[in-house]
VEXVEXVO-38022 format. One record per residue: x, y, z of N, C-alpha, C in turn. Coordinates in steps of 0.1 Angstrom, whole numbers, padded with zeros to 4 digits, always signed. Each point is the difference from the previous one (the first is absolute). Layout:
<drenlos>
XYZXYZXYZ/...
</drenlos>
This chain:
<drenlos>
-0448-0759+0823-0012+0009-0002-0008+0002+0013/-0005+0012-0002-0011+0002+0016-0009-0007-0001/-0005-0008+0011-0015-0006+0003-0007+0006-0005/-0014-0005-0005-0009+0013-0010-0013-0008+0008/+0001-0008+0007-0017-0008+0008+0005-0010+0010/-0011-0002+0010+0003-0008+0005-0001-0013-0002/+0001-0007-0012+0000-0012-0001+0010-0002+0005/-0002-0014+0006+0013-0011+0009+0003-0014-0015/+0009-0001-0004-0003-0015-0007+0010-0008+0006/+0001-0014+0004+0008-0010+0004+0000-0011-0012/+0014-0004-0004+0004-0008-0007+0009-0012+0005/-0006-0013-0004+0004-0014+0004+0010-0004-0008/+0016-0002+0003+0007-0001-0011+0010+0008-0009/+0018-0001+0001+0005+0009-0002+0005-0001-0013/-0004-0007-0011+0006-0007-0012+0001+0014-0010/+0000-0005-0010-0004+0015-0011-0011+0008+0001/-0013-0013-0002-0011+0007-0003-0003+0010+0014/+0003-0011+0017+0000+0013+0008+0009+0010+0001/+0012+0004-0004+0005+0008+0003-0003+0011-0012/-0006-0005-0013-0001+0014-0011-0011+0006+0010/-0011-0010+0004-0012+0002+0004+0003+0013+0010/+0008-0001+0011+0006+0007+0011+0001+0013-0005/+0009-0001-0009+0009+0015-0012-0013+0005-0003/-0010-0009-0009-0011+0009-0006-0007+0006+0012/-0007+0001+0008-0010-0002+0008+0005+0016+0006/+0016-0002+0004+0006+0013+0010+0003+0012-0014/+0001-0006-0009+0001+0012-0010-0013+0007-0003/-0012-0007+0000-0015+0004-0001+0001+0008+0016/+0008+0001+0010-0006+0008+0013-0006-0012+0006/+0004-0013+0000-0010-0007+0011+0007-0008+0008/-0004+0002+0011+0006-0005+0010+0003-0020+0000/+0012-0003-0001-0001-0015-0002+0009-0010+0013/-0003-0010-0001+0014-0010+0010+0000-0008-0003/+0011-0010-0006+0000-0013-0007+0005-0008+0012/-0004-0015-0001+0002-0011+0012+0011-0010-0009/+0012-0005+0002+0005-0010-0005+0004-0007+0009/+0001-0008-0001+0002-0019+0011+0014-0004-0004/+0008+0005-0006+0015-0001+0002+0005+0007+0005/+0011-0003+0009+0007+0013+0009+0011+0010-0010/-0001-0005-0011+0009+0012-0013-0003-0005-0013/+0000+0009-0007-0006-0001-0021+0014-0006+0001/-0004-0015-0004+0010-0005-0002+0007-0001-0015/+0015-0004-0006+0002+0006-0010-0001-0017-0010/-0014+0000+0001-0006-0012-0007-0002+0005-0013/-0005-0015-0007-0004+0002-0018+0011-0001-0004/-0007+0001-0016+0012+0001-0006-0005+0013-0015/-0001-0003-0013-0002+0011-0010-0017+0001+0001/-0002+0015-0003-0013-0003-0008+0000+0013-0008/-0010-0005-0011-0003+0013-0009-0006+0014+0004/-0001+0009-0002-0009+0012+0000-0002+0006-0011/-0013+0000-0007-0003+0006-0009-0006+0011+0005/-0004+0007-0013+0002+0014-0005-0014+0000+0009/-0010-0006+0006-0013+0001+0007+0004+0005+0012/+0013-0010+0006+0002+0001+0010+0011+0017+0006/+0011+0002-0012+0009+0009+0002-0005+0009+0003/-0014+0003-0009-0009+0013-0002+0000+0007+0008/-0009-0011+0012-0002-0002+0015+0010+0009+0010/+0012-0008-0001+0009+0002+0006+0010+0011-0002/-0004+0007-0011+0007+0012-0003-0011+0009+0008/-0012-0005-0002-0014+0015+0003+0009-0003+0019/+0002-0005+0001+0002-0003+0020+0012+0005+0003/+0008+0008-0013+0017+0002+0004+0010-0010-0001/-0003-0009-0002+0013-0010-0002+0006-0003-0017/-0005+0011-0005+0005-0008-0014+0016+0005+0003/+0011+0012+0003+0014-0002-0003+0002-0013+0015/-0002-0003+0010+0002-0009+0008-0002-0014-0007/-0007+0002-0012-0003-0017+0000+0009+0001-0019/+0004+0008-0006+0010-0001-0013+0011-0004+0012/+0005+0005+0008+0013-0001+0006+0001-0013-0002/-0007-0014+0005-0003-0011+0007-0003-0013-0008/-0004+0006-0015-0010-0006-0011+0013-0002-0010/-0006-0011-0010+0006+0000-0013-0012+0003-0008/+0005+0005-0014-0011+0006-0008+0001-0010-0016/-0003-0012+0004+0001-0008-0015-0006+0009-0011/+0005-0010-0016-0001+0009-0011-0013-0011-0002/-0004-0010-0001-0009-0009-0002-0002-0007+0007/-0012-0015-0004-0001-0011+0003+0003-0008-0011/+0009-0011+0003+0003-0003-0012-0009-0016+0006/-0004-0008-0009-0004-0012+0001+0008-0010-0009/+0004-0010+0005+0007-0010-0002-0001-0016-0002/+0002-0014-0009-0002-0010+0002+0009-0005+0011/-0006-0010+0005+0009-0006+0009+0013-0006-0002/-0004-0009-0012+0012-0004-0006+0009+0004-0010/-0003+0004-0004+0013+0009-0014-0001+0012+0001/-0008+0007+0010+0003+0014+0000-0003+0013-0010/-0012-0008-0008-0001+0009-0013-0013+0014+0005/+0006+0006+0000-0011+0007+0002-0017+0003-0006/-0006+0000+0008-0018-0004-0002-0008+0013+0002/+0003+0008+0006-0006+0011+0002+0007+0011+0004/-0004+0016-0001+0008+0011+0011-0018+0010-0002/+0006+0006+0016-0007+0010-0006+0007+0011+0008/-0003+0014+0001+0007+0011-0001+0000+0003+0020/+0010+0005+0004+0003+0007+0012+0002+0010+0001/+0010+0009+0007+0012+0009+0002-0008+0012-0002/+0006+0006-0015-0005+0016-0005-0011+0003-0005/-0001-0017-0005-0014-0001-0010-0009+0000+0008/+0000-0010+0010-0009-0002+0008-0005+0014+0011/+0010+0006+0007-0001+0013+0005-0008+0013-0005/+0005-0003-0014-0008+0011-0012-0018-0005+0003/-0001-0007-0005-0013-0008-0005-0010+0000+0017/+0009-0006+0010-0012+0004+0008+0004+0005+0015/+0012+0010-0003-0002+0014+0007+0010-0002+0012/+0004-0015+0004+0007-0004+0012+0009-0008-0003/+0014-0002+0007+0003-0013-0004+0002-0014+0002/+0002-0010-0006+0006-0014+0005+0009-0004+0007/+0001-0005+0011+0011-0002+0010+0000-0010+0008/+0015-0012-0009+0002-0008+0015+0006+0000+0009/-0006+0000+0015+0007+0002+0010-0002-0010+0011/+0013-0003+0012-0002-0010+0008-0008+0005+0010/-0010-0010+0008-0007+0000+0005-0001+0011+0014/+0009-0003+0007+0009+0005+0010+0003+0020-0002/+0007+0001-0015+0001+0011-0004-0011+0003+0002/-0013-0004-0006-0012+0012-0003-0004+0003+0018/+0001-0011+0011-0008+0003+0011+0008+0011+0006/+0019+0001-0006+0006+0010+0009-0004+0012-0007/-0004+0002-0012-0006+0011-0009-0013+0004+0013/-0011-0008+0000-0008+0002+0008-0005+0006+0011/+0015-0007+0005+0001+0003+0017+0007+0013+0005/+0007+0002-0014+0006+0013+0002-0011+0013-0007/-0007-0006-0008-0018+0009-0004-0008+0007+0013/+0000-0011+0011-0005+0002+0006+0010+0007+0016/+0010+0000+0000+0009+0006+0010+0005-0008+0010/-0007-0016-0004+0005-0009+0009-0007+0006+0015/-0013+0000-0003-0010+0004+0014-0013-0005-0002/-0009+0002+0009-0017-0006-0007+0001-0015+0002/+0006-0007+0003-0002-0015+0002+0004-0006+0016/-0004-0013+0000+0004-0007+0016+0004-0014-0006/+0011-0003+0003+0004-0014-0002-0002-0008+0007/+0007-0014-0003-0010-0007+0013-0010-0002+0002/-0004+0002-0006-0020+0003+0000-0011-0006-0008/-0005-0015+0005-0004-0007-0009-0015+0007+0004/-0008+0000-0012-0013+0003+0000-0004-0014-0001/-0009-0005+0019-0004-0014+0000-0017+0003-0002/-0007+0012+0002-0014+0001-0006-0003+0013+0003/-0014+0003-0003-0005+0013+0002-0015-0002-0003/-0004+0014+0012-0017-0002+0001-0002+0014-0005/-0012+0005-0007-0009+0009-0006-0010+0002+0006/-0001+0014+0002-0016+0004+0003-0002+0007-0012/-0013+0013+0000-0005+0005-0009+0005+0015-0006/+0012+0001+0014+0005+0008-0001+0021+0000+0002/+0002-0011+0000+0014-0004+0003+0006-0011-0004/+0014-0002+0001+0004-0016+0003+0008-0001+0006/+0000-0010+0007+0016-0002+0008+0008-0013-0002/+0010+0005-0003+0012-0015+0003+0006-0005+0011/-0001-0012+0000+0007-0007+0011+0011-0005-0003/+0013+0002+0007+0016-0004-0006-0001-0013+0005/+0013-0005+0003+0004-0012+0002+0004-0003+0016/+0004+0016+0001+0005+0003+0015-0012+0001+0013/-0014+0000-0009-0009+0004+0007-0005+0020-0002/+0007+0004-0007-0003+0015-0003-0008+0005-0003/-0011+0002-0001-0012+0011-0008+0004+0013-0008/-0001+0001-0010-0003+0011-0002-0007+0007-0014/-0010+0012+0000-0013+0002-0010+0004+0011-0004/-0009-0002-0010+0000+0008-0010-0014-0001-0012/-0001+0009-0009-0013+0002-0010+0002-0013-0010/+0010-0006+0000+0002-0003-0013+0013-0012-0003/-0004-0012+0001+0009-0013+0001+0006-0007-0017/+0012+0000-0009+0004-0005-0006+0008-0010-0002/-0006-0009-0006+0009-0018+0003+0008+0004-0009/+0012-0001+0004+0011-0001-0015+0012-0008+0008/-0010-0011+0004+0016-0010+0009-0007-0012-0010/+0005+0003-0014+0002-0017-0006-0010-0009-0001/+0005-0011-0010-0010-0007-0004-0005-0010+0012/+0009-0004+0006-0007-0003+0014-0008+0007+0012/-0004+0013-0007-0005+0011+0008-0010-0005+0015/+0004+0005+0007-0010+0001+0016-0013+0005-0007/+0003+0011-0005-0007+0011+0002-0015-0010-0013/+0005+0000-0006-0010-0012-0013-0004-0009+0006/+0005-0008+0009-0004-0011+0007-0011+0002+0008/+0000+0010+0009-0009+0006+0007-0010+0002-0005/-0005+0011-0012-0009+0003-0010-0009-0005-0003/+0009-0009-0011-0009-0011-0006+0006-0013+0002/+0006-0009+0009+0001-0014+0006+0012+0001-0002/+0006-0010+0003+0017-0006+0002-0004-0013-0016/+0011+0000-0007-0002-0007-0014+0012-0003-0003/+0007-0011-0003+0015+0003-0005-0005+0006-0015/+0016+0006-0005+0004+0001-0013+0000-0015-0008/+0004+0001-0012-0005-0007-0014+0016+0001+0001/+0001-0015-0002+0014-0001-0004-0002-0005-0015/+0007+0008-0011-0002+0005-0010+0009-0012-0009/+0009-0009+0005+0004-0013-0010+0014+0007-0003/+0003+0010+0009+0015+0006-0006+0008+0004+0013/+0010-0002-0005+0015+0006+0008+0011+0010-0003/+0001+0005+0003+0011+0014-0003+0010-0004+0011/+0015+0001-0014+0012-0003+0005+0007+0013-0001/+0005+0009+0009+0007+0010-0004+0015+0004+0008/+0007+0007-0010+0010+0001+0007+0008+0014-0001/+0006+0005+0003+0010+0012-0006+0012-0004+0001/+0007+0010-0007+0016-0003-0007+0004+0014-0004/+0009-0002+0013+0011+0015-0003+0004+0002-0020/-0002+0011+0000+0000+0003-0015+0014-0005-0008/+0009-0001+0007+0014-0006-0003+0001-0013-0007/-0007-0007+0007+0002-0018+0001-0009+0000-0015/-0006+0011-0005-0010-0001-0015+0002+0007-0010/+0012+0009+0003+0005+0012-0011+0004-0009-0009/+0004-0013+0001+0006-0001-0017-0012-0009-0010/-0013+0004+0006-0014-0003-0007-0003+0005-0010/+0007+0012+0008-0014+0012-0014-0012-0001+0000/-0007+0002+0013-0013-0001+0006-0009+0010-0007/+0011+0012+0003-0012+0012-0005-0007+0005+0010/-0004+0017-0002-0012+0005+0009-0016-0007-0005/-0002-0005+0001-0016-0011-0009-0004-0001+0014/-0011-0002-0001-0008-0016+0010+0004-0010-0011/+0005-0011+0002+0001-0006-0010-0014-0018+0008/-0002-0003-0012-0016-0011+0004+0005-0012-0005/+0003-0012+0002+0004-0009-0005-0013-0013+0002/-0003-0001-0010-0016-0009+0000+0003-0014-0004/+0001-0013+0008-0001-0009-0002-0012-0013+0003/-0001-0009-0003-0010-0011+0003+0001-0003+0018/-0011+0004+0004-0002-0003+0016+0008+0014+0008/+0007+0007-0003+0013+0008+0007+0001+0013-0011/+0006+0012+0009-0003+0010-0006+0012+0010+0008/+0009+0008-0004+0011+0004+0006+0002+0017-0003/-0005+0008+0011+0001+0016-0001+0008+0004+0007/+0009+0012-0013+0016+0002+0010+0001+0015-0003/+0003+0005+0012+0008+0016-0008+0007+0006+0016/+0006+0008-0006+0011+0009+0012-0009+0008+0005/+0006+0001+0017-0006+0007+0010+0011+0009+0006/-0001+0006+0010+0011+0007+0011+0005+0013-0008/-0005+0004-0010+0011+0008-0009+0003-0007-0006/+0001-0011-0006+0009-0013-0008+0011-0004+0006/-0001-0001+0012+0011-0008+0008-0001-0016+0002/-0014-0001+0002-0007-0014+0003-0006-0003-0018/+0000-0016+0000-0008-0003-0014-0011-0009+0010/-0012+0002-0002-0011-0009+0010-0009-0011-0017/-0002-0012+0008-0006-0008-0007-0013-0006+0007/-0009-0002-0008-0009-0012+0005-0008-0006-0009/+0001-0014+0005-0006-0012-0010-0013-0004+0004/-0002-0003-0006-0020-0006+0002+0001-0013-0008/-0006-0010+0016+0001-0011-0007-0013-0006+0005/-0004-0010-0008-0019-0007+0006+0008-0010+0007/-0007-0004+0012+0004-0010+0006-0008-0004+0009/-0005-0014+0002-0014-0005+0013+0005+0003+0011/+0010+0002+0006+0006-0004+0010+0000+0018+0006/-0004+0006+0002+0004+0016+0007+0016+0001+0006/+0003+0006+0000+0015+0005+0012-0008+0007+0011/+0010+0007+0006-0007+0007+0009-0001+0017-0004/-0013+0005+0006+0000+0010-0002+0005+0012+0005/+0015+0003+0000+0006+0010+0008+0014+0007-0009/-0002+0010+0004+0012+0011-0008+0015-0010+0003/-0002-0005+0016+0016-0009+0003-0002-0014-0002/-0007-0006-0012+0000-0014-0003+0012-0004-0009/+0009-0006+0006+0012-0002-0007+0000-0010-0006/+0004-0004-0011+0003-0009-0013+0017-0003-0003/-0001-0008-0011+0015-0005-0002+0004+0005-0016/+0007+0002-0003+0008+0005-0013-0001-0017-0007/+0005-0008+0005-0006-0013-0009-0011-0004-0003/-0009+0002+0009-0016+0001-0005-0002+0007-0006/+0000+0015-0005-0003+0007-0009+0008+0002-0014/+0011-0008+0005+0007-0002-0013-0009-0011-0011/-0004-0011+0007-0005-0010+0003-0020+0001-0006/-0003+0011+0005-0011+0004-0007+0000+0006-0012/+0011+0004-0005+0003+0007-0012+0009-0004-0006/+0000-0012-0006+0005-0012-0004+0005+0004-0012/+0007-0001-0012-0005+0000-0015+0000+0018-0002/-0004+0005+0009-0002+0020-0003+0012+0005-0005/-0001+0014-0006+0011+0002-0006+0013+0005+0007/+0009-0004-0004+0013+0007+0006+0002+0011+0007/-0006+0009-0007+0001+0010+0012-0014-0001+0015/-0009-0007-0005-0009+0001+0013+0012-0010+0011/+0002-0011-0007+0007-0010+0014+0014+0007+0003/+0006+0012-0004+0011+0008+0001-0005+0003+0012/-0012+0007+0002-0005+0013+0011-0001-0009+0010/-0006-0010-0001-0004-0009+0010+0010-0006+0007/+0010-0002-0010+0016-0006+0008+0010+0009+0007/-0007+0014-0003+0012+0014+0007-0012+0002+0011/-0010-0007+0006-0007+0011+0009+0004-0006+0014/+0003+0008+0010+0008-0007+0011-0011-0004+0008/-0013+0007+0000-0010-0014+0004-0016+0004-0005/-0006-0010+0001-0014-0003-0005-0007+0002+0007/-0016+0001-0006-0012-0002+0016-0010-0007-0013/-0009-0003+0007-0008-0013-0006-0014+0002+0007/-0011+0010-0002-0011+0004+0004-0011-0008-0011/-0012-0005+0011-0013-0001-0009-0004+0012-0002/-0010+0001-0008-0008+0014-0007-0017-0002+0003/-0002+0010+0006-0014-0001+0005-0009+0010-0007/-0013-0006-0002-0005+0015-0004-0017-0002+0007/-0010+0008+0001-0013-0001+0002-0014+0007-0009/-0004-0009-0001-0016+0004-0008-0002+0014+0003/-0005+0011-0008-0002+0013+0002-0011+0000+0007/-0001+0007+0013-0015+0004+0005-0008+0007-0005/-0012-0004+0005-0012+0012-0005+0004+0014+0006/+0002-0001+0013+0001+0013+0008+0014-0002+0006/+0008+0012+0004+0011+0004+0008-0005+0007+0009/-0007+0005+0007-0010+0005+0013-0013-0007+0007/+0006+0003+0011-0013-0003+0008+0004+0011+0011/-0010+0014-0003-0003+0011+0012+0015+0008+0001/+0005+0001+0011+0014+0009-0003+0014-0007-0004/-0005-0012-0005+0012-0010+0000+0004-0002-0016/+0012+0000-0003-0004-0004-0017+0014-0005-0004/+0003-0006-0003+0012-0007-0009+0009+0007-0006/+0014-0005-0004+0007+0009-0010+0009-0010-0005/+0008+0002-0017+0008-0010-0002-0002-0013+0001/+0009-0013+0001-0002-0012+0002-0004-0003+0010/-0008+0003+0010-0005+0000+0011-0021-0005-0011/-0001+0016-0007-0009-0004-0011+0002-0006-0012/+0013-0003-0006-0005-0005-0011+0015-0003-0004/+0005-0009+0010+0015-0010-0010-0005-0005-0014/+0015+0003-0008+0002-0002-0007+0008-0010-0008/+0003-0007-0011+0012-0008-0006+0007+0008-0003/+0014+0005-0001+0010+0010-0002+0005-0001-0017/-0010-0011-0008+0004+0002-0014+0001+0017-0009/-0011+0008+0008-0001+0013-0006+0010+0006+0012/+0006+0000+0004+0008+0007+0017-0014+0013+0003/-0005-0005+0003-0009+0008+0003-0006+0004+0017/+0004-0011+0008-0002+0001+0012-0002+0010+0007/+0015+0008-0001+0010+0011+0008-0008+0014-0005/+0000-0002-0015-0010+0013-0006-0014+0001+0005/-0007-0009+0000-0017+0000+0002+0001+0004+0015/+0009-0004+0012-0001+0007+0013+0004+0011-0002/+0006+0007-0007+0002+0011+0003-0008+0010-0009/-0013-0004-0016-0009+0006+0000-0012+0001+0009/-0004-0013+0007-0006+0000+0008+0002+0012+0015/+0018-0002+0004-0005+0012+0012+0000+0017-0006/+0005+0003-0011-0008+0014+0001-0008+0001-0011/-0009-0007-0007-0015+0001+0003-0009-0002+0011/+0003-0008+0007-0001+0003+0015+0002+0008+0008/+0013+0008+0004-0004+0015+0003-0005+0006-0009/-0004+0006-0012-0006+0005-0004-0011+0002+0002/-0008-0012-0001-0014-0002+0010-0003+0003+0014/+0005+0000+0000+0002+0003+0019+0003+0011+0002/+0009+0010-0007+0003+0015-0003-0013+0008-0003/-0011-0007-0011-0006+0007-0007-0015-0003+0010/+0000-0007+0009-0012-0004+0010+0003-0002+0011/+0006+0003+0010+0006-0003+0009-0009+0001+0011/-0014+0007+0000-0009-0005+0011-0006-0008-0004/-0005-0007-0011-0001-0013-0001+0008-0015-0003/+0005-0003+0007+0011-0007-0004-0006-0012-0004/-0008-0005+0006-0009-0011-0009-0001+0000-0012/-0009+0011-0005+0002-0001-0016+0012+0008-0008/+0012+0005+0007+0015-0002-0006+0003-0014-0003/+0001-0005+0012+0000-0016-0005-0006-0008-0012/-0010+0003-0001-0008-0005-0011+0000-0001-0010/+0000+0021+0001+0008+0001-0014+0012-0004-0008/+0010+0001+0012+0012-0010-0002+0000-0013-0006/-0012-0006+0004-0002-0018-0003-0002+0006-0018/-0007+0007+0000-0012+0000-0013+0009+0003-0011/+0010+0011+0004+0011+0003-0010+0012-0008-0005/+0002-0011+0012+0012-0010+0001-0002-0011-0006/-0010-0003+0003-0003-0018+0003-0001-0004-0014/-0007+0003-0011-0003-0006-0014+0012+0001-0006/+0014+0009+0003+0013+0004-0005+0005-0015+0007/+0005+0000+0015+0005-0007+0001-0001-0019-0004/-0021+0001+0001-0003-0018-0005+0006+0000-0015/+0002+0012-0004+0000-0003-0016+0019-0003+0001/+0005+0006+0004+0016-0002+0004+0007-0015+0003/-0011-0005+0007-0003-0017+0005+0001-0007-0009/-0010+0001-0008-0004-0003-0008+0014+0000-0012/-0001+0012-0004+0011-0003-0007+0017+0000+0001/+0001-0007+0012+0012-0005+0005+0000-0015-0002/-0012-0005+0006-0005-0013+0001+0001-0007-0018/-0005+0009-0008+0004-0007-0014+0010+0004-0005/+0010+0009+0006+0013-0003-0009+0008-0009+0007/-0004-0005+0012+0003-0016-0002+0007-0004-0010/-0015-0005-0007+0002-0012-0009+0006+0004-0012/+0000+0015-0001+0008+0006-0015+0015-0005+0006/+0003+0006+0013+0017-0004-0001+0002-0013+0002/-0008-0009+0006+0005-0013+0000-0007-0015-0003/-0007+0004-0010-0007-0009-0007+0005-0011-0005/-0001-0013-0005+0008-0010-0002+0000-0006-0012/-0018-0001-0001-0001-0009-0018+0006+0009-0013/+0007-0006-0005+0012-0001-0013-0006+0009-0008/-0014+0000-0003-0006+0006-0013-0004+0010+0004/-0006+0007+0016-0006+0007+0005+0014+0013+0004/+0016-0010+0000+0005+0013+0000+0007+0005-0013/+0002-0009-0007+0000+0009-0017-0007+0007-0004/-0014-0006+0002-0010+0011-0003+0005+0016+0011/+0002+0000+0011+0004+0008+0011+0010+0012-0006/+0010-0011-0002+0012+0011-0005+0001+0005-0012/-0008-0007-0011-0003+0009-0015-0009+0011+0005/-0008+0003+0008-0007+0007+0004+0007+0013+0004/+0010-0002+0007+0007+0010+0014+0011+0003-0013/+0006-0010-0011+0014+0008-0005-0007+0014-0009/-0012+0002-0002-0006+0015-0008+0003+0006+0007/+0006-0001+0011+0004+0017+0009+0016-0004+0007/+0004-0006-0007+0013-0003+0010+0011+0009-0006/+0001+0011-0010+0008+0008-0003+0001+0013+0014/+0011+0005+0005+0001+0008+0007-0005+0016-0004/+0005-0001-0012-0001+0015-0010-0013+0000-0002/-0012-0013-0002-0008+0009-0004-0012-0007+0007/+0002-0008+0012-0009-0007+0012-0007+0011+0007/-0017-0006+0005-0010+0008-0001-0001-0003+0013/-0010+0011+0010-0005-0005+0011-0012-0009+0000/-0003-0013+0007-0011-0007-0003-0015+0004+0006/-0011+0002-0003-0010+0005+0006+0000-0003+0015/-0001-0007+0010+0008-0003+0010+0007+0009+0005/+0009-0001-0006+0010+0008+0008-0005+0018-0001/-0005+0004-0012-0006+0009+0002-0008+0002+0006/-0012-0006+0005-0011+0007+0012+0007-0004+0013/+0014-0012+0001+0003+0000+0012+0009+0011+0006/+0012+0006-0008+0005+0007+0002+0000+0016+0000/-0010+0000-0008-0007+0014-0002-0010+0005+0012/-0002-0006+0009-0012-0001+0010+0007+0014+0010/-0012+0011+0003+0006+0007+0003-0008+0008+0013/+0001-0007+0010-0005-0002+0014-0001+0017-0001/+0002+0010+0000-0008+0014+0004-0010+0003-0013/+0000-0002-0011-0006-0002-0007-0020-0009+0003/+0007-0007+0004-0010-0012+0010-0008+0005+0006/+0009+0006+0009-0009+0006+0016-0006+0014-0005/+0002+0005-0017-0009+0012+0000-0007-0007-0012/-0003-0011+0003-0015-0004-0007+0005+0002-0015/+0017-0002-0007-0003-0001-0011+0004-0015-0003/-0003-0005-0015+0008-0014-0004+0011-0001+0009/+0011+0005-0001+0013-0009+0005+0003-0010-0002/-0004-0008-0014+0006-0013-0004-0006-0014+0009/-0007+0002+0006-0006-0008+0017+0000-0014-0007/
</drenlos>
């Protein structure tokens, strides 16, 4: 699209949330440069979801046939006991789910969606290499300082380099993250080594005492991706390349059913990450500087919500910025005012389905699962209020001041 103003914006961080951010910003006409501190998007991660909040998104930006090509399109979520496998809950995906709120469900590998991205944007607009080590503000600017010693300014500075963010640090103080009492074990598995499962297109949820195991196909259904959640005092380390052992995680999923310790024994290897998350702030801004994604507001990945909420966050953020562009201050603002009570509330309820998936006392999960089997028929399983204001959320809707499900 043609430049339509002179706004400048600089972005810290080449992950999702910055690179939709990048897409949105140049499709609004505004001039952008994203800074990433690896010398190449590397082909890290592993699965994650995209709901119908997020596809929405990413169809308004041009990538919806780039991102079917790349996606699997499950028929449900199916929920499952750990041990006998009876099923406890479903609720609806695929056509149903498409119908009802306008976009679709889609799991895809991590990797996949950044080369969706990267190719959204023409593979231009960014500098690698390029760690954003700080930046100063006047009343009318900001500038970053790289790692190499580089300057360079612009109207308008977005942190979207992670929950370890510089750019947050700076702001409002240096603070570690909340290590959250959990670990995520995950792994993928060429779809071969699992065809004689009968896995199914599902998310399938398998809810046990302390541990909790989320699985479904990625790559087009070439890859099957898994990950376990387990409470433990002890942290792992926090990194995409934290490597684990197949007998430890066999080992943590002791007694599980047959087919979970199947997946676990076909994966040719593990990784073993702590899970961090942080208190929601009052504010994401101070002056031309403002937050985006986990940078603002990590999450626990019980709702897979992470990957989605950065990418409503950057275009309601260009949107703001589109629709005020000589005031960028209060773009920002507005940005905070329209974001922030969506994503604490997101926090929030990630943080207590916790304890729904892996709760322990005997009577607290009977009561649990007489509760969840009222909807566990496929044929005639409902969306849960939840999932309806979360999936229904409809970021241009938003930015013209209507509901939008917020």
């Amino acid at each position: 699209m043609l430049r339509t103003n002179n706004l400048k914006v600089l972005i810290a961080g080449g992950g999702i949330g910055g690179l939709t951010t990048l897409l949105a910003v140049r499709a609004r006409g505004i001039d952008a440069q994203l800074f990433e501190q690896t010398e190449a998007f590397r082909q890290v991660g592993a699965g994650i979801q995209l709901s119908s909040n997020a596809t929405r998104i990413l169809r308004a930006l041009g990538l919806g046939e780039a991102l079917a090509r790349v996606c699997v399109y499950p028929e449900g979520r199916d929920y499952r006991a750990w041990d006998d496998g009876d099923r406890l809950y479903y609720t609806p995906l695929g056509a149903r789910a498409e119908a009802q709120f306008g976009a679709p469900y889609y799991h895809a590998h991590r990797a996949d969606l950044l080369d969706v991205l990267l190719g959204g944007i023409a593979n231009k607009g960014f500098r690698l290499n390029a760690r954003v080590e700080g930046f100063a503000q006047t009343a009318d600017q900001v500038t970053v300082r790289l790692a190499d010693g580089t300057k360079l300014t612009g109207d308008v500075l977005i942190g979207a380099d992670g929950i370890h963010s510089t750019v947050r640090g700076q702001l409002f103080g240096k603070e570690l993250p909340r290590y959250t009492g959990n670990v995520a074990w995950r792994g993928l598995v060429p779809a071969e080594r699992v065809a004689h499962l009968d896995l199914g297109r599902v998310t399938g949820v398998w809810m046990g005492p302390n541990r909790s195991i989320v699985q479904y196909f990625v790559a087009a259904g070439r890859t099957f991706n898994w990950i376990g959640i387990s409470r433990s005092e002890q942290p792992a380390r926090e990194s995409w390349l934290a490597e684990g052992r197949i007998e430890d995680a066999l080992a943590e999923y002791s007694g599980w059913n047959r087919t979970i310790r199947s997946i676990i024994a076909a994966t040719p290897r593990v990784l073993r990450q702590a899970l961090y998350d942080r208190e929601p702030l009052l504010d994401w801004r101070v002056g031309r500087v403002v937050l985006l994604g986990d940078a603002a507001h990590p999450m626990m990945p019980f709702y897979a919500q992470g990957a989605a909420q950065s990418i409503e966050d950057a275009y309601v953020l260009a949107g703001c910025l589109a629709a005020n562009p000589a005031e960028p201050e209060a773009a920002l603002q507005r940005y905070v005012q329209l974001r922030q009570p969506r994503t604490a509330w997101m926090q929030d309820l990630s943080r207590r389905e916790e304890e729904l998936y892996q709760m322990t006392d005997a009577a607290a999960i009977a009561a649990r699962n007489a509760r969840m089997r009222t909807n566990r028929s496929p044929e005639s399983a409902s969306f849960p209020l939840e999932q309806m204001r979360l999936y229904g959320y409809d970021a241009e809707a938003v930015l013209r001041g209507g509901a939008g499900t917020a």
